[in-house]
N, C-alpha and C positions, 0 to 999 in steps of 0.2 A: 504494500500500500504506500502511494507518495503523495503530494502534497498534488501534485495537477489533479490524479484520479479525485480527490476531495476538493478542489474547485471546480470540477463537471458535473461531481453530484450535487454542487449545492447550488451550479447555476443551475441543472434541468429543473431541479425543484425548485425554486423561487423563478423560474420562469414558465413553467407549468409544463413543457414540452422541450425535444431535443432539436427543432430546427432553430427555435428562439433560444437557447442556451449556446446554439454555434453560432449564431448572429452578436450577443454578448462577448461570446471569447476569440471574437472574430478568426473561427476556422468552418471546419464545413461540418454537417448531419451524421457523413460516416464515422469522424474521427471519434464525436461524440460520444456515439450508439457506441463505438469498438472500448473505448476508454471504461465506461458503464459496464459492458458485457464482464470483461477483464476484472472488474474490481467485483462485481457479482459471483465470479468466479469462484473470486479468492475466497470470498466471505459465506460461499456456498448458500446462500440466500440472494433471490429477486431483491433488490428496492424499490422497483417499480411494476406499478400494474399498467400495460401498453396498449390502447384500446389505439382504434383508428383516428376518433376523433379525440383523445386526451391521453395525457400520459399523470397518474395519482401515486404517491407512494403508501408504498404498503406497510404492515406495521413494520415488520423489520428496516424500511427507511423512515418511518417515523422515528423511531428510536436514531438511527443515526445520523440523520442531517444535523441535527439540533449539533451533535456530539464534533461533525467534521464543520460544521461551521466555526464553532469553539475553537478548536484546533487551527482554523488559517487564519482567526484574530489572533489568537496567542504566537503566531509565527510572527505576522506583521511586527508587532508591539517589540517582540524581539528583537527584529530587524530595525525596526526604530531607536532600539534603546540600543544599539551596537553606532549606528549611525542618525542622532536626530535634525531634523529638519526644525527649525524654528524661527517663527517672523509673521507677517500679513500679507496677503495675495489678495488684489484685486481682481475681480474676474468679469470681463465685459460680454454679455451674453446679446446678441439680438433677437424677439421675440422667435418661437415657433423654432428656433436651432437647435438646441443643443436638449432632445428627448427623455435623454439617460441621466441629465446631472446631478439626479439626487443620488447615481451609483456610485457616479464622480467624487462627488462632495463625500460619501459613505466613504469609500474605497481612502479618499487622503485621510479623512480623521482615522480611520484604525491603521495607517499605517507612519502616520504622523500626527501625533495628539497635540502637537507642539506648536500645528501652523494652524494657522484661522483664514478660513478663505471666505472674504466678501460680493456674492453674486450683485450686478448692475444692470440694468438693462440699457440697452443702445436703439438710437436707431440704424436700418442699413446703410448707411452712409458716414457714418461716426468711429467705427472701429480702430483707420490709423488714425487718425485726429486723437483718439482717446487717449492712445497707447503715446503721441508724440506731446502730447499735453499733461502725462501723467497721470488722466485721469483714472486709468485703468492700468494693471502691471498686463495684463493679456487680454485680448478682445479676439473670438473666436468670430471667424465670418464666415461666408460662403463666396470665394473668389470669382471673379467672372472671366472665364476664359477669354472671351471676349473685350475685354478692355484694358490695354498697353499701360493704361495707367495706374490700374488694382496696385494696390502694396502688397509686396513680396510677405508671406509668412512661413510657416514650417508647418507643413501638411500634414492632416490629422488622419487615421483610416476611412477610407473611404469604402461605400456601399451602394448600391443599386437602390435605385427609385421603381416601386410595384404599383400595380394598380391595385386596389382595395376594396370589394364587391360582396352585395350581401352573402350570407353563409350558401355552401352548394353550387355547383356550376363550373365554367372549364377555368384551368389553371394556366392559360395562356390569356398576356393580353393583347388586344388591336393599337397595330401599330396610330392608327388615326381614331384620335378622342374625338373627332369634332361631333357623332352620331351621340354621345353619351350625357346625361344629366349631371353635372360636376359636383362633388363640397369641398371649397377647399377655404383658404384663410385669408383677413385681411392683406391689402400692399402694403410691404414692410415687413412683411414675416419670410423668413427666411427658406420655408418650404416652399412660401408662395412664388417667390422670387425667383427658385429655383427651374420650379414646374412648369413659370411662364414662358423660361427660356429654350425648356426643353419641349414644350407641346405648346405653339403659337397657336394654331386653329382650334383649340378647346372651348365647352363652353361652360364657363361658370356657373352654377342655377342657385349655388345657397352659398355663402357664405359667415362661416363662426369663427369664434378669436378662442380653440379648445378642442384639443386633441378629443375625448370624448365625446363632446356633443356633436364633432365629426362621424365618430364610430358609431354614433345611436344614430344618425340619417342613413350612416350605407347600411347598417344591420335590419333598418325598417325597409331596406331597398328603395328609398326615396333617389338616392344618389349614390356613385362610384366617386372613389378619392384617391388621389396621388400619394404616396408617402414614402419617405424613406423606411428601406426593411426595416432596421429596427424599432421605427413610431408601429411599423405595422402588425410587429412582434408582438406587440403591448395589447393584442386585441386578436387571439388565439380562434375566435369563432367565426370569425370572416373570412372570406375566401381571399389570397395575394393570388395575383395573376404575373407571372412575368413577361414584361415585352420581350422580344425574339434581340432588339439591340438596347440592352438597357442603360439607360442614360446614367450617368453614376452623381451620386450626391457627395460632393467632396469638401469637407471641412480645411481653413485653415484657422491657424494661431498666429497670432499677430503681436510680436513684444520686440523689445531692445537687442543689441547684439550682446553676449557674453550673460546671458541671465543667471542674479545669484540664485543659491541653491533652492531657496523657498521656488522661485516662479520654477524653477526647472524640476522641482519635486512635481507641481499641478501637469507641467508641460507634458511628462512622464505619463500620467496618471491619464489627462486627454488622448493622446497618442495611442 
């Protein structure tokens, strides 16, 4: 047993599923499944019950998520206390970006208890401005390939953009939205921002400023939605379609040259 096999178990379980736990640890479904099988193996007990549409743990993973979660706090804190990070990180977020940052935010406090990270909102247009005003130590954007003038930052992992459709139905999506009823989010969100550049002929039909009251229009089949896989992850009972050339939603980070350790602990931990 090592410490990856007990960060795959305790992402499939606090993500409910192993395609949203490979989107998390950004690798793919089989490593997953093979990683789970293997530590199954060893412990000669299932932890998961595998239905088509859900994956639940069984008692014997009731019992021990709880136990390997424990275990890669008390690693972190370790690691921390061999090596601490300590100081204030400003963090410039623009609305509708950055989906996962409560994992963010999680992930730096247990493994540095010592740095305080203060989230900000931006608008899309603010990011270097922030970062050369000091208003922010990092401001995460979505660069536009498209414009010679973007400020250069240091690329975050990137993922594919899905299309989003009530529960049921084909797992492929049409390369031309413009036939489909849309939800997607205010200008100036950074999904939105995203999706307008990647799909010009769409059509808008509802617009909300919120990841969920997105998911309850496409789960009522009111509307399909653009998203990045992992926003899409976050909502297991909808069907993701992927296009045949899928557009990719690419984060950067936007700070100073030479960042001390605090911003490069966060930088780490985005990446």
């Amino acid at each position: 047993m090592d410490l990856r096999q007990l960060a795959v178990v305790v992402a499939v379980a606090e993500e409910g599923g192993f395609t949203a736990a490979a989107l998390r640890l950004h690798t793919v479904q089989s490593t997953v499944s093979t990683v789970v099988r293997a530590l199954e193996r060893d412990l000669g007990t299932p932890l998961f019950h595998r239905t088509t549409h859900r994956v639940a743990l069984t008692p014997a993973g009731e019992a021990f998520v709880p136990a390997a979660r424990a275990a890669l706090v008390a690693v972190e804190r370790a690691r921390a206390a061999i090596s601490p990070v300590h100081g204030r990180v400003r963090l410039g977020l623009v609305p509708g970006l950055l989906t996962d940052v409560h994992r963010v935010l999680a992930g730096l406090r247990d493994a540095h208890p010592g740095l305080a990270v203060e989230v900000r909102q931006l608008g899309r247009d603010e990011p270097a401005h922030a970062v050369a005003e000091s208003t922010v130590d990092i401001a995460v954007s979505v660069p536009d390939p498209g414009d010679p003038a973007a400020p250069p930052g240091t690329p975050l992992a990137g993922e594919e953009l899905v299309l989003v459709t009530a529960p049921g139905g084909s797992r492929s999506a049409p390369a031309d939205l413009s036939g489909l009823a849309l939800v997607d989010f205010p200008r100036g969100w950074a999904i939105r921002d995203a999706v307008d550049r990647a799909f010009t002929g769409r059509r808008v039909a509802l617009e909300v400023d919120d990841l969920t009251a997105a998911a309850g229009l496409v789960r009522g089949g009111l509307a399909a939605c653009v998203l990045p896989a992992s926003a899409a992850a976050r909502f297991p009972d909808l069907t993701v379609r992927r296009f045949a050339t899928s557009p990719l939603w690419q984060l950067a980070a936007i700070h100073r040259e030479d960042p001390p350790a605090a911003v490069a602990a966060v930088l780490a931990h985005l990446g």
